[in-house]
C-alpha positions as CSV (number, residue, x, y, z in Angstrom):
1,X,87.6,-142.8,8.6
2,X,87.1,-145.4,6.0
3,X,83.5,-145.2,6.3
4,X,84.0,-141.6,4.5
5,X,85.8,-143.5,1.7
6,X,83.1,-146.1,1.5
7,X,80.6,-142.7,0.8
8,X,82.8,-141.3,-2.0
9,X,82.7,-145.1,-3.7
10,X,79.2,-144.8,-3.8
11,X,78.9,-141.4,-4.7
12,X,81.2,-142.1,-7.8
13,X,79.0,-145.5,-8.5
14,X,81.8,-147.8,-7.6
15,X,79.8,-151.0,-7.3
16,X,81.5,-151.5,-3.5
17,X,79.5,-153.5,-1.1
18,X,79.9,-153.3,3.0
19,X,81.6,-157.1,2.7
20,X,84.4,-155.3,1.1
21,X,84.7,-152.6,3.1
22,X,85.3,-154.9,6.2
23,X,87.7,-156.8,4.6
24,X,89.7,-153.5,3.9
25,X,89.0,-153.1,7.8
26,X,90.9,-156.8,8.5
27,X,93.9,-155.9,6.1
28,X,94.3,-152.6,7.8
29,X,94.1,-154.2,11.5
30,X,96.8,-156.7,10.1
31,X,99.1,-154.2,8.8
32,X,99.2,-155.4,5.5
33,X,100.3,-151.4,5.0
34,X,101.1,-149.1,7.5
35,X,101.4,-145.0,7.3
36,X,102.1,-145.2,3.3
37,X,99.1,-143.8,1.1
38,X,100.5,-145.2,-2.0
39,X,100.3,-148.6,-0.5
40,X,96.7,-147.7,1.0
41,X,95.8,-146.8,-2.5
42,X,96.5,-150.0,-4.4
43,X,95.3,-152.3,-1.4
44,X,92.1,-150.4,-1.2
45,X,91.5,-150.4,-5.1
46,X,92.5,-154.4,-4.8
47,X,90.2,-154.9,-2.6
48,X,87.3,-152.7,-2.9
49,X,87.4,-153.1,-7.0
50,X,86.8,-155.8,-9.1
51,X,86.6,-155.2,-12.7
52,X,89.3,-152.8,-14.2
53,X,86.1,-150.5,-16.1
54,X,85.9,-148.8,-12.4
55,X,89.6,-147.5,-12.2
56,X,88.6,-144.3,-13.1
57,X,85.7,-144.0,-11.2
58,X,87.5,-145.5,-8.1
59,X,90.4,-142.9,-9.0
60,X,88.5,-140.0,-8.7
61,X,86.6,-141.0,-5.3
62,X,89.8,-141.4,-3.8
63,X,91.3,-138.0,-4.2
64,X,88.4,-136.6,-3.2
65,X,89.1,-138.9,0.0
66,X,92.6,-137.9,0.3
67,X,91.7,-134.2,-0.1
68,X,89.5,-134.9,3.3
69,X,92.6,-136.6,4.5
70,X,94.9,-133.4,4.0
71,X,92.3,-130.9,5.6
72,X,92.1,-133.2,8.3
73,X,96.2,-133.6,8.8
74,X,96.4,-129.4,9.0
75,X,93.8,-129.9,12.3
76,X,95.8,-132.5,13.7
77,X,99.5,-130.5,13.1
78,X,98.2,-127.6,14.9
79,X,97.4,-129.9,17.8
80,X,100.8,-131.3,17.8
81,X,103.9,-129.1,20.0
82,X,106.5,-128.2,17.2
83,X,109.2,-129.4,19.6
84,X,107.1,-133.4,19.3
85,X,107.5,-132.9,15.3
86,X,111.2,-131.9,15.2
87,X,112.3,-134.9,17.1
88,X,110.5,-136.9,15.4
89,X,112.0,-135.7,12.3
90,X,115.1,-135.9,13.8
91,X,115.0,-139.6,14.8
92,X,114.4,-140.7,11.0
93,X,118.0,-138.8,9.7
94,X,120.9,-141.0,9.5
95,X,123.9,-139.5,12.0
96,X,125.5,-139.1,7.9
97,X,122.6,-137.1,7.1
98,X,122.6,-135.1,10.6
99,X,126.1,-134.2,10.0
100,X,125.1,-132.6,6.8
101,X,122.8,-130.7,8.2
102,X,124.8,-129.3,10.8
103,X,127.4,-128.2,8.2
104,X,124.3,-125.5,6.4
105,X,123.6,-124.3,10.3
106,X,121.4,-127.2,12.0
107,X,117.6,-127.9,11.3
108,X,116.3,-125.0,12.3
109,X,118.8,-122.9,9.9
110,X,117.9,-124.6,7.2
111,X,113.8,-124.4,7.9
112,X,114.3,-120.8,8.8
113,X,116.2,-120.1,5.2
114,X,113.7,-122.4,2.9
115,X,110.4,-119.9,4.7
116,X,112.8,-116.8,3.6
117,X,113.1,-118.0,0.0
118,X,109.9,-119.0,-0.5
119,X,109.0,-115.7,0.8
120,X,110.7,-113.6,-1.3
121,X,110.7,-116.0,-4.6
122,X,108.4,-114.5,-6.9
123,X,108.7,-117.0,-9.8
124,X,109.5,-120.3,-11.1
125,X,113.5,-121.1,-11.1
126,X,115.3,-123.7,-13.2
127,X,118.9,-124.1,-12.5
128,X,121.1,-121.7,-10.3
129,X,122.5,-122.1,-6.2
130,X,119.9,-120.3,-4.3
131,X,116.1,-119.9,-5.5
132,X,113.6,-123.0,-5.2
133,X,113.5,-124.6,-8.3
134,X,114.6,-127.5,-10.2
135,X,118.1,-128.7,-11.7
136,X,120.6,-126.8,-9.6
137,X,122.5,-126.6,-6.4
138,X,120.3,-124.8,-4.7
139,X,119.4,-126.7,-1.2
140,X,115.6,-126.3,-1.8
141,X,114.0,-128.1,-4.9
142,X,113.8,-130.8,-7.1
143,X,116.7,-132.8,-9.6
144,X,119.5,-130.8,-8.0
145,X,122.9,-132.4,-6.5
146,X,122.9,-130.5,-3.0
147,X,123.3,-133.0,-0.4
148,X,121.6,-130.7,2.3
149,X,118.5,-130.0,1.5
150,X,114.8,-129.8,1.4
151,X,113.2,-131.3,-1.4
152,X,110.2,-129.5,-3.0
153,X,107.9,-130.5,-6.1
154,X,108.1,-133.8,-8.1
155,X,109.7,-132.1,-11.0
156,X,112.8,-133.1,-12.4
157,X,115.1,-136.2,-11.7
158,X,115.7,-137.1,-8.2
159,X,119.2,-136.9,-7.1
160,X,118.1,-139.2,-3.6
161,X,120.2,-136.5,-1.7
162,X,117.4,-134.5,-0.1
163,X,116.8,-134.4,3.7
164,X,113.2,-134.7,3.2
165,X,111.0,-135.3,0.1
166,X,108.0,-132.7,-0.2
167,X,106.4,-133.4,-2.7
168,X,102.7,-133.4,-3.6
169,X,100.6,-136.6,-4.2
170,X,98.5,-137.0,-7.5
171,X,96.7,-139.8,-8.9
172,X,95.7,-139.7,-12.9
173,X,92.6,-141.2,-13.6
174,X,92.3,-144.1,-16.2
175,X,90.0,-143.0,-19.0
176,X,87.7,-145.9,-20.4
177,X,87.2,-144.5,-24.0
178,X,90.9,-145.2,-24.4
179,X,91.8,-147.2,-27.2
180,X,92.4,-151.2,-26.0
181,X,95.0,-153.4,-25.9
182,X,94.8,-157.4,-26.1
183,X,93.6,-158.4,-22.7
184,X,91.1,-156.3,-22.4
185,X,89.7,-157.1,-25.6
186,X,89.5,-160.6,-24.5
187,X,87.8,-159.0,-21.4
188,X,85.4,-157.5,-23.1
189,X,84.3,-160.0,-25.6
190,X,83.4,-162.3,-23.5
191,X,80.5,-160.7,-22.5
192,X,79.8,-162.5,-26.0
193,X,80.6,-166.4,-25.3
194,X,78.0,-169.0,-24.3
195,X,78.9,-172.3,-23.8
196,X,76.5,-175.8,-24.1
197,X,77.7,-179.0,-23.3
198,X,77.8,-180.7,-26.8
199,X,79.4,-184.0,-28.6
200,X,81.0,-187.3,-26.9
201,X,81.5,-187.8,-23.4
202,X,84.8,-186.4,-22.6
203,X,85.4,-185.0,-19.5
204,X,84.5,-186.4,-15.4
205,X,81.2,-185.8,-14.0
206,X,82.5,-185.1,-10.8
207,X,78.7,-184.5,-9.3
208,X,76.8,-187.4,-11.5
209,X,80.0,-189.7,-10.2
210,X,79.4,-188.7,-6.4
211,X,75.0,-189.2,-6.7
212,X,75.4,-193.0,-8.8
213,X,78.5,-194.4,-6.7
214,X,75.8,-193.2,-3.4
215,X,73.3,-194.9,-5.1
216,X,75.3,-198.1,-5.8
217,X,75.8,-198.4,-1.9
218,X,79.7,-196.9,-2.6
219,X,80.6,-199.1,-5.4
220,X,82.5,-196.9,-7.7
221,X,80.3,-195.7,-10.9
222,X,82.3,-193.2,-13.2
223,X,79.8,-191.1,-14.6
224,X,81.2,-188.9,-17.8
225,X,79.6,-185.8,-19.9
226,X,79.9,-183.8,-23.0
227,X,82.5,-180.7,-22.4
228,X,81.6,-177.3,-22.2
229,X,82.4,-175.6,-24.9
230,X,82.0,-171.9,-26.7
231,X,78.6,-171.7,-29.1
232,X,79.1,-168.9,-30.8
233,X,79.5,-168.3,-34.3
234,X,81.7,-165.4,-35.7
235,X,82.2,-163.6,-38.5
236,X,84.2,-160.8,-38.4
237,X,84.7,-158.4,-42.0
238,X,87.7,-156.3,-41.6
239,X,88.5,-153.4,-43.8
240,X,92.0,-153.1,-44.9
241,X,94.2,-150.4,-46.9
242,X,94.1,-146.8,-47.5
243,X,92.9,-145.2,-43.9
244,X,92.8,-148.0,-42.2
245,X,96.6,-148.2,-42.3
246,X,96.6,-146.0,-39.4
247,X,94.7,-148.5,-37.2
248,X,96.6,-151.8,-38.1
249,X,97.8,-152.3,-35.0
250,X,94.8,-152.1,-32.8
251,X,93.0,-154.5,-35.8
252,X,95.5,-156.5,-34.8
253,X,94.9,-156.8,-31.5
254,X,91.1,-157.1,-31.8
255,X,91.3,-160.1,-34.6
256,X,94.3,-161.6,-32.4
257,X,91.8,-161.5,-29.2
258,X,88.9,-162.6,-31.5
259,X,91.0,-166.2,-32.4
260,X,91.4,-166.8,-28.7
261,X,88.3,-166.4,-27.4
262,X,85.7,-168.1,-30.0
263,X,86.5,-171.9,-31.7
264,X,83.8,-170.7,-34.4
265,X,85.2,-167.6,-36.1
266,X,85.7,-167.1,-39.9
267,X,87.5,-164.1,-41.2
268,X,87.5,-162.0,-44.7
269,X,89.0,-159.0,-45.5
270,X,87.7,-156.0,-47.8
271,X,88.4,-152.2,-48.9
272,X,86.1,-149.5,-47.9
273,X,83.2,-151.1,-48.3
274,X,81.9,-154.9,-49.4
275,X,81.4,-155.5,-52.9
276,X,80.9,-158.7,-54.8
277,X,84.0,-160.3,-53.5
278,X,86.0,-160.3,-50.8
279,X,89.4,-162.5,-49.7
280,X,91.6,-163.8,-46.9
281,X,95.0,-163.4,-47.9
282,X,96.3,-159.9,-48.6
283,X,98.9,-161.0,-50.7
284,X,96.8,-162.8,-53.0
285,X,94.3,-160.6,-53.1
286,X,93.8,-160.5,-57.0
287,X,94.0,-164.0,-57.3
288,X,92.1,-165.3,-54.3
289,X,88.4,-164.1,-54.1
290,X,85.4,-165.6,-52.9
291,X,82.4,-164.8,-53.4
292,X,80.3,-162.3,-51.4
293,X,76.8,-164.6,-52.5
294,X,78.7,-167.6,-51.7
295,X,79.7,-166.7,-48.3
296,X,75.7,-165.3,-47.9
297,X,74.9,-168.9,-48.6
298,X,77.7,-170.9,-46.3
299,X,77.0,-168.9,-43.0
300,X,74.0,-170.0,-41.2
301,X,71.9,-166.9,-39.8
302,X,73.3,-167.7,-36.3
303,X,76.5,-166.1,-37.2
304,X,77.4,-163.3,-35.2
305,X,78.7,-160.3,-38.0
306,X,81.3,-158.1,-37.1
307,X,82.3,-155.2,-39.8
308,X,85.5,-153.4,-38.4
309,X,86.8,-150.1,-40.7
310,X,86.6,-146.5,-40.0
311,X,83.6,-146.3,-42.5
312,X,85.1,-143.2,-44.4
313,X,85.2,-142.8,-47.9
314,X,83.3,-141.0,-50.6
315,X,80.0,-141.8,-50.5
316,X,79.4,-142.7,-54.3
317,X,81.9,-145.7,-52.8
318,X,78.6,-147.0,-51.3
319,X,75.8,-145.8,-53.2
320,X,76.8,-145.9,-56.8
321,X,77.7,-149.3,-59.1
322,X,81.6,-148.6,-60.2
323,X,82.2,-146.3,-57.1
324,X,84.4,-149.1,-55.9
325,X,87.6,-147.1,-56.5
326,X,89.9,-151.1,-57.1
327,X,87.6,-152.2,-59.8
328,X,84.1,-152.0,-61.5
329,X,81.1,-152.9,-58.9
330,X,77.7,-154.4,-60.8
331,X,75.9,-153.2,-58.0
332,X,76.2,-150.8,-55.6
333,X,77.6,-151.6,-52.2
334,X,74.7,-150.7,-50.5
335,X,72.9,-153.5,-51.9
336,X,75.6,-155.6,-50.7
337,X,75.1,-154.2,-47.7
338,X,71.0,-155.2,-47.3
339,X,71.8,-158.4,-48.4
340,X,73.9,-159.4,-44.8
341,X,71.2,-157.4,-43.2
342,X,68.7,-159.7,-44.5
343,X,70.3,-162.8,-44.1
344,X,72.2,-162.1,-40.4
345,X,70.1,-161.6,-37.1
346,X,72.9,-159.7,-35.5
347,X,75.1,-157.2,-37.7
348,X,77.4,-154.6,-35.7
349,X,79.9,-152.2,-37.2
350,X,83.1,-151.5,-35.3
351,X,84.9,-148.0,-35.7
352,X,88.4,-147.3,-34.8
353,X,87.5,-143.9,-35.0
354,X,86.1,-142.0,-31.8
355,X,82.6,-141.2,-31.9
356,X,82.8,-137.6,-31.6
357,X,84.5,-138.0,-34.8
358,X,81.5,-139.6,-36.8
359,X,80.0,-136.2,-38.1
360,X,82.7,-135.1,-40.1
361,X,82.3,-137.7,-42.9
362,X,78.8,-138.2,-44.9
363,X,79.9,-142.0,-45.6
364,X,79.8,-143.1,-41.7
365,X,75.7,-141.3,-41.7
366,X,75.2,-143.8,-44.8
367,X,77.3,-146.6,-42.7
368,X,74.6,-146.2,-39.6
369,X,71.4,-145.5,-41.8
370,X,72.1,-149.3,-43.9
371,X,73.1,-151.2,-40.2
372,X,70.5,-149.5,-38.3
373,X,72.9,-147.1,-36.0
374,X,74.8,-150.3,-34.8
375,X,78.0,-148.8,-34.9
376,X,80.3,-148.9,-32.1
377,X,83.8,-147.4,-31.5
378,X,86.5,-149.6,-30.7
379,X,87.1,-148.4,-26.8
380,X,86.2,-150.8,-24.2
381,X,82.7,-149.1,-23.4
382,X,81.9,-149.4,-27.1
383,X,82.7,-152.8,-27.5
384,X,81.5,-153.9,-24.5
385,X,77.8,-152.2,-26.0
386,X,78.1,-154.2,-29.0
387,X,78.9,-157.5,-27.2
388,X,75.6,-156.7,-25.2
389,X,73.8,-156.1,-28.1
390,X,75.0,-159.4,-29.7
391,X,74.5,-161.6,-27.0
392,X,71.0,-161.0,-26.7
């Protein structure tokens, strides 16, 4: 059975390996879950995924695995005596809940009148004491207060009165182009990170301790090293005001993420597109400038650059001197522009926009042309791409 399940991973390029499958195998033979799917589901995607990007994926394998499961329960009820499947039914009802039952006619009453109404029901029912529906008294349906019924759909909220819950299974996939939160910002940045061991010895050479204390015939030789720490240099460029107000909050989370993960990372702000200056408090913003040459000049070209706006504006904004629409530009910003192209190895643009979205303004096609199409948008696929792309 699970080798089917094992198939529809592979088909949906679940990176699953046979070592997993077994040890879904041993957790089944141990009873870590028994006869409850939604259980089976979240042990089988703990164990047979490991990174979170395959949810989806994994998602979608497995209702095509549980679809195979429900054909294969309709073959294995018709082999079953109907007298076998009423006790056992039977057996699970409280004597509270058997009483109940016996008050609307006995078991097979109340089977016999849910076929009828189904039957003859024609429509969807909200409300009311007889149709199947949602809401009322009625014993067949969902959210209603009759304590002696059969529970149908998902519906509407549960009373916890019915006799038995029908109700139909469904699993919603995750989508990866989804906009991200925190932790999986941090995820995906750091694809980014490489560490050296660098500076005074400061942390226990567990290994070099073991090989000189051998070679000292077991006298004790403490052997320390340098600690590992993250290389990378960052500079991130964020765009601020106007549009942008509508993606504050996932900025936030992407410049929060950015402080934890890398010790190297200076930060300036900007509007629309970088001009002459740019600034670090927003506050102060008229008072406090530095200088776009000057910060050309203090960054080595080892810093990684990282633009972050939505990249729409009017395009005299970026080709024109004075299309600034804060002040009077000297030169135009595309200049500015070639300049950090010229000076930076690595230069990516981030875009809280979706990409489907891209076309509709003539700015983000002069955006890409200037940083040679190294625009990504900010979903974890996209800045997974542009980690990858940095990193190298």
């Amino acid at each position: 059975m699970l080798l089917n399940l094992f198939n529809e991973m592979r088909a949906a390029k679940v990176p699953v390996s046979v070592r997993e499958l077994l040890d879904l195998h041993q957790a089944l033979q141990k009873h870590v879950v028994f006869a409850d799917m939604d259980a089976f589901y979240y042990l089988a995607r703990a164990i047979l995924v490991k990174d979170e990007r395959h949810f989806d994926k994994f998602d979608r394998a497995f209702a095509a695995y549980f679809k195979g499961l429900e054909n294969l329960d309709r073959h294995i009820e018709a082999l079953i005596p109907d007298d076998w499947l009423r006790k056992e039914f039977e057996r699970s009802l409280s004597d509270e809940e058997r009483a109940q039952i016996q008050s609307l006619g006995g078991l097979d009453k109340l089977i016999e009148e849910f076929k009828k109404r189904l039957e003859e029901q024609k429509e969807r029912h909200a409300g009311g004491n007889k149709w199947i529906g949602t809401g009322g008294t009625s014993p067949f349906g969902s959210g209603g207060f009759n304590p002696e019924g059969i529970r149908v759909g998902e519906a509407g909220k549960r009373q916890g009165k019915a006799v038995k819950v029908w109700d139909q299974r469904e699993y919603k996939n995750l989508d990866d182009q989804v906009e991200l939160g925190t932790r999986n910002i941090k995820l995906a940045l750091r694809r980014l990170r490489k560490f050296a061991r660098e500076g005074a010895a400061e942390e226990l050479d567990i290994d070099g301790t073991i090989d000189h204390t051998a070679r000292d015939a077991g006298l004790l030789n403490i052997q320390m090293r340098p600690e590992r720490r993250n290389t990378v240099k960052l500079l991130l460029l964020f765009d601020i005001g106007g549009s942008m107000d509508a993606h504050i909050k996932v900025c936030e989370e992407l410049f929060s993420a950015c402080k934890t993960e890398f010790k190297h990372l200076e930060y300036y702000y900007f509007h629309n597109f970088v001009y002459e200056s740019v600034w670090k408090n927003n506050l102060r913003r008229t008072s406090e400038r530095y200088s776009t040459f000057d910060l050309l000049h203090k960054y080595g070209d080892d810093y990684k650059v990282v633009f972050v706006g939505d990249a729409a504006m009017a395009p005299y904004e970026i080709t024109q001197p004075g299309g600034s629409v804060e002040h009077w530009n000297e030169e135009a910003g595309h200049v500015w522009m070639q300049r950090f192209m010229e000076k930076f190895r690595k230069i990516i643009w981030i875009n809280p926009y979706p990409k489907q979205a891209w076309d509709y303004t003539a700015s983000t096609h002069l955006v890409r042309d200037l940083i040679e199409d190294k625009m990504y948008p900010l979903t974890l696929q996209g800045l997974e791409e542009g980690m990858r792309y940095l990193s190298k």
